[in-house]
N, C-alpha and C positions, 0 to 999 in steps of 0.2 A: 504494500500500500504506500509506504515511504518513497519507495521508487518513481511508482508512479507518479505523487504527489510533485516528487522532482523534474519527472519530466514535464510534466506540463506547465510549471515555475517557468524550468529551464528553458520552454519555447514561447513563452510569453502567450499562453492558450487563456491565461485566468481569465481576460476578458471577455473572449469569448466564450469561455463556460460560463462566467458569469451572467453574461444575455443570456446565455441559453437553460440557465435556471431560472433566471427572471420568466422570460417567458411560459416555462412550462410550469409553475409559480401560479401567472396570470389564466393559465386555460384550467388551472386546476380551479378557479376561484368562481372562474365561468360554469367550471361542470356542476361546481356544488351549489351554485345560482339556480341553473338550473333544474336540476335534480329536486331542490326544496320548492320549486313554481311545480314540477310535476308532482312533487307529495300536497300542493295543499288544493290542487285541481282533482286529485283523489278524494281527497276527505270533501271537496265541496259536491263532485260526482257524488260521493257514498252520501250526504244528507239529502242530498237531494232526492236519491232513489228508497232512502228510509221516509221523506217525507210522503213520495208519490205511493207510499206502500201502505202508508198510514192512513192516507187519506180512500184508498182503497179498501181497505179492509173498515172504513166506518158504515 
């Protein structure tokens, strides 16, 4: 791990790994955005279909 830590020192890579954590950072902040709009589009589906079941069943 050392070694490698050194080569990529050694080539002046940090920058660029650095953007490239950054960005993959940024798509992760995206996924978990959208991951929680599609959990609360679930729970709004699921009341919605408890209400229509409700209102069926009176």
């Amino acid at each position: 791990m050392e070694e490698i830590r050194f080569e990529i020192t050694e080539r002046s890579d940090t920058e660029a790994l650095e953007e490239k954590l950054k960005i993959e950072r940024e798509h992760g902040i995206e996924v978990e955005r959208d991951f929680q709009i599609a959990l609360l589009d679930l729970e709004e589906e699921r009341e919605a279909q408890n209400e229509s079941r409700d209102e069926y069943m009176k």
